[in-house]
C-alpha positions, 0 to 999 in steps of 0.5 A: 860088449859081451853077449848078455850086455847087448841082450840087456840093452835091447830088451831095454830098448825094447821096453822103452821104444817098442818095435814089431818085433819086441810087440810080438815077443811080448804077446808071446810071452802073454799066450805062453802064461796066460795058456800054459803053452811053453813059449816055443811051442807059441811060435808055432801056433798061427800068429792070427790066433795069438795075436787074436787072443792077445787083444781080446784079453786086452779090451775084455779088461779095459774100463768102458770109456777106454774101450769106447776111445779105442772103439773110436780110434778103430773105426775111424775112416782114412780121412778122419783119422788123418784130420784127428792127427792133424789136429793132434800135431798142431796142439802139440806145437802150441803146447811145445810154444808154450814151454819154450816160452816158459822156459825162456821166461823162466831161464830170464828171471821174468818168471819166479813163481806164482803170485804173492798173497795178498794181506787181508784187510782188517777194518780200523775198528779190530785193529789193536795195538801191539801193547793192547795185543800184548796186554790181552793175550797176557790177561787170556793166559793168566785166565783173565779178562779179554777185551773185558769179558771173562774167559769161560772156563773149559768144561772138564775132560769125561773119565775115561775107564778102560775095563777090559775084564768083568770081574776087575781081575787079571786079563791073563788069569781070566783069558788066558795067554794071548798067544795060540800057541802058548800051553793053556794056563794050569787051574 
């Protein structure tokens, strides 16, 4: 493995699972773009003023309600902070429980989906037969009788005129070339 191949792995790495270190190369590289400092001179800098700067930029742009969460999270005490986590762990493993058991009913053939839909009920009277059902829809296509009413005819389309011009003359002649940069048409 050479050099740039271990730098991509943990700049991935650092990505995906970020540590301390890969945290504060990222709040580095925020300072040095938000205030055009170049990066190693950020280094230099104290870390609180960075760091500082960094979450202020953060919750400055955070809708309301994010900002009210973590305004929640912050000042929680030791207590509750360790009942909240608590909480959270036991809700993880009842949703973890639940899909192992799904996928165990899955993996068992026990679970195929969702239920079927159910057919509407249709009372005996609007039952047709299929010959009668036949019968009417070729009488409805042949502009016939439907179940002895006559069909009302369609009420014919508007006339759609498409004039663009005021004299009914050539677009073009009138307006000229469409093209900005096309030379003007001789008179």
């Amino acid at each position: 493995m050479d050099l740039f191949e271990a730098l991509q792995i943990k700049a991935l790495l650092g990505v995906l699972h970020p540590d301390d270190d890969s945290l504060l190369r990222h709040i580095f590289r925020f300072y040095s773009k938000t205030f055009n400092v170049p990066l190693p001179e950020v280094d230099a800098l104290p870390l609180e003023d960075v760091v500082l700067a960094y979450y202020e930029e953060f919750f400055e742009h955070l809708p309301d309600e994010d900002r009210a969460e973590f305004k929640e999270l912050l000042t929680e005490s030791p207590e509750e902070r360790k009942a909240r986590q608590a909480a959270e762990k036991v809700e993880e493993a009842a949703d973890d429980e639940f899909y192992a058991k799904l996928n165990k009913e899955v993996a068992e053939g026990v679970s195929k989906g969702p239920p079927k839909e159910k057919k509407r009920f249709i009372p005996p009277q609007q039952k047709m037969s299929a010959t009668v059902r036949t019968k009417a829809i070729k009488d409805a296509i042949r502009g016939g009788v439907l179940e002895g009413k006559p069909q009302p005819t369609p009420a014919p389309l508007p006339e759609i005129h498409m004039d663009f011009s005021k004299t009914g003359g050539n677009l073009q002649e009138e307006v000229g070339d469409l093209d900005p940069l096309a030379p003007l048409p001789k008179k």
